[in-house]
PAZA-234049 format. One line per 4 residues: for each residue y negated, x, z of C-alpha. Coordinates in Angstrom, 1 decimal, decimal comma, padded with zeros to 4 digits, always signed. Example, Ala and Ser with C-alpha at 12.3 -4.5 7.8 and 13.67 -1.06 7.14 Angstrom:
BEGIN
+004,5/+012,3/+007,8; +001,1/+013,7/+007,1
// end
This chain:
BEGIN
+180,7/+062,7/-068,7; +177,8/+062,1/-070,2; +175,3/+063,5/-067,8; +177,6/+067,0/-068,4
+177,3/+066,4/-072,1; +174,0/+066,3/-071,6; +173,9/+069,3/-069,2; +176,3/+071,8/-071,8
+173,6/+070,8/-074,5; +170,6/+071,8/-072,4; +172,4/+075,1/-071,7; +173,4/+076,2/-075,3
+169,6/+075,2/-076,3; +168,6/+077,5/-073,4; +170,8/+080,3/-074,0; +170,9/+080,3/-077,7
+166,7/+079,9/-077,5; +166,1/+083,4/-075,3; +166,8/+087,1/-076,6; +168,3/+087,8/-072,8
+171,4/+087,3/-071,5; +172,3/+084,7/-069,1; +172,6/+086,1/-065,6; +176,1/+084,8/-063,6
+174,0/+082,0/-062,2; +172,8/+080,8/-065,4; +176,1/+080,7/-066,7; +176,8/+077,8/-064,0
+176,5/+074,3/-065,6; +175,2/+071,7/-062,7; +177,5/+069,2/-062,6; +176,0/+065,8/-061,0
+178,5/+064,0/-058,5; +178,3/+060,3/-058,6; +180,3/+059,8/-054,9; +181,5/+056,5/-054,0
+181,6/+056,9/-050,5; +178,5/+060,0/-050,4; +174,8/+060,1/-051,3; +175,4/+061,8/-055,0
+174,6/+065,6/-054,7; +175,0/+068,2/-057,1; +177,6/+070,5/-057,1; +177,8/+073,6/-059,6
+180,9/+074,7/-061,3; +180,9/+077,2/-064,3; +181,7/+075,7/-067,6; +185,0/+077,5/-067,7
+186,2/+076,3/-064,4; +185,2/+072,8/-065,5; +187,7/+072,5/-068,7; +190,4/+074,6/-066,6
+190,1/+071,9/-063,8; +189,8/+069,2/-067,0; +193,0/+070,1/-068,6; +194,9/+070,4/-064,8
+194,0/+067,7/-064,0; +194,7/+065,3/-067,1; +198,1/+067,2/-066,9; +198,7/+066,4/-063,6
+197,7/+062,4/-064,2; +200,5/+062,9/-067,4; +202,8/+063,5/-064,8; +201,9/+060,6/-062,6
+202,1/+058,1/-064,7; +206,1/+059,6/-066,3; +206,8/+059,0/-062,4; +204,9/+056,2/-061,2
+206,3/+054,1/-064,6; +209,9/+055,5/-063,6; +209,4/+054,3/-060,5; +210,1/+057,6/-058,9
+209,2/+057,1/-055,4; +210,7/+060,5/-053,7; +208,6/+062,3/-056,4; +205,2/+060,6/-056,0
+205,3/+061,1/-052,2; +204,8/+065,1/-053,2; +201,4/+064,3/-054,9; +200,3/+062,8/-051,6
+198,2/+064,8/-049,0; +199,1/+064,7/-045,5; +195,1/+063,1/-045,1; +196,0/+060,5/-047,7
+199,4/+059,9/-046,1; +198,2/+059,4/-042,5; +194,7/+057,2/-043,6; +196,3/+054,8/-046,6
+199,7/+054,8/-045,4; +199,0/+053,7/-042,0; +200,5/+050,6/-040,6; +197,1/+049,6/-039,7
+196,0/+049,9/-043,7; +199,2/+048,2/-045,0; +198,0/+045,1/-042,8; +194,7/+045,3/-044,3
+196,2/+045,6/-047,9; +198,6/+042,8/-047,0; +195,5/+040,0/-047,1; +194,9/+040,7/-050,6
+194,5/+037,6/-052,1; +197,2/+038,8/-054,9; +199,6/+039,9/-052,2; +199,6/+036,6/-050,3
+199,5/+034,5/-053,7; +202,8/+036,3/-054,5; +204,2/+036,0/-051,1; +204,2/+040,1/-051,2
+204,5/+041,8/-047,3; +204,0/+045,1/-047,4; +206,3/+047,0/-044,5; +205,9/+050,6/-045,3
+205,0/+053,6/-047,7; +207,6/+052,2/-050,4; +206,3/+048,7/-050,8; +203,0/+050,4/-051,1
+204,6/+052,0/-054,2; +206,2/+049,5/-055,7; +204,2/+046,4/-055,2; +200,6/+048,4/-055,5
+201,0/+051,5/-057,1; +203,3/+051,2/-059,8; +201,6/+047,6/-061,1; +198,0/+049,7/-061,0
+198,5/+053,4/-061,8; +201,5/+053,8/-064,3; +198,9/+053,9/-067,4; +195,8/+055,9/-065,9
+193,9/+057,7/-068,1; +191,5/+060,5/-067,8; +187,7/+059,8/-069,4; +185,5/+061,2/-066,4
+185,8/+063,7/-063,5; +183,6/+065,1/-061,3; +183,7/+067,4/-058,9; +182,8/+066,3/-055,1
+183,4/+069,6/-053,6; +185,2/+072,9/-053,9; +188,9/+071,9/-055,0; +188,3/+067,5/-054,8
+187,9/+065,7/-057,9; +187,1/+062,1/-058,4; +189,0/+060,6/-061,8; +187,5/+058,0/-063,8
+189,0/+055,5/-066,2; +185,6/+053,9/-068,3; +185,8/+051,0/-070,5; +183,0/+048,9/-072,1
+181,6/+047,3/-068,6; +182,6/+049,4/-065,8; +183,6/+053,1/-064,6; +187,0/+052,4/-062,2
+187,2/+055,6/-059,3; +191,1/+055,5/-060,0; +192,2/+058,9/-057,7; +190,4/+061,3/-055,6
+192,3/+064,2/-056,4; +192,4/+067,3/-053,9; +194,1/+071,1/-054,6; +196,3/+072,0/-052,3
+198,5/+075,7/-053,1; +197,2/+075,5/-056,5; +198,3/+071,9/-057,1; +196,3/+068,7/-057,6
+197,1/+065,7/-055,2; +196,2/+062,2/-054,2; +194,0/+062,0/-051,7; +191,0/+060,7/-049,7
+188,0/+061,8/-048,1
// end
């Protein structure tokens, strides 16, 4: 968030400095991508596009933690691609997840999809918050919860028919 701060205040010093108008491709803030899993890159979304995918977004976590704190299983499965679905659901990845050492201190065996939710996700994600997002890619967002010591990757979010969903790339 910062390095876009930084990046909106560069622009307005440009754009209010010059007697022209900004052409359409100076009216594109850079916006840098701090991957987790990619070589950081740069990707450039307008300013406009930026606070519209903001305010989706942070709506859309709203929503996901009203049903991951209700425990609303049948609803959070909609805000799950297929992708996420098939690579995090697998029973390949639940066996992974399974030697946690928190799982097997607990005596917690995870057998499917909804153990998954109710023994990892709702503990973890029912107070998310939005303080950072960047964009990856056309349509993926990573979300960012920041406290004094660290920056936590908490979703990688992906549009899909105009709605934001859990994902992973």
């Amino acid at each position: 968030m910062k390095i876009f701060g930084f990046c909106v205040c560069f622009f307005c010093a440009a754009l209010f400095s010059c007697g022209s108008q900004p052409s359409a491709s100076e009216s594109e803030v850079p916006v840098v991508v701090e991957s987790v899993q990619t070589d950081p890159h740069l990707v450039i979304v307008s300013e406009e596009e930026y606070k519209h995918d903001l305010e989706d977004v942070n709506r859309t976590i709203l929503e996901l933690n009203k049903t991951i704190a209700s425990g609303n299983y049948r609803r959070w499965k909609e805000y799950l691609t297929q992708e996420f679905v098939d690579k995090e659901l697998s029973a390949k990845k639940l066996q992974e997840i399974n030697s946690m050492p928190l799982l097997v201190r607990n005596n917690i065996r995870l057998r499917d999809a909804n153990d998954y939710f109710t023994y990892v996700v709702v503990p973890s994600r029912a107070s998310v918050r939005l303080d950072d997002m960047v964009h990856v890619d056309v349509g993926r967002v990573e979300v960012f919860m920041v406290d004094d010591t660290s920056r936590t990757l908490v979703y990688q979010l992906e549009k899909v028919e105009d709605k934001w969903k859990i994902s992973t790339w």
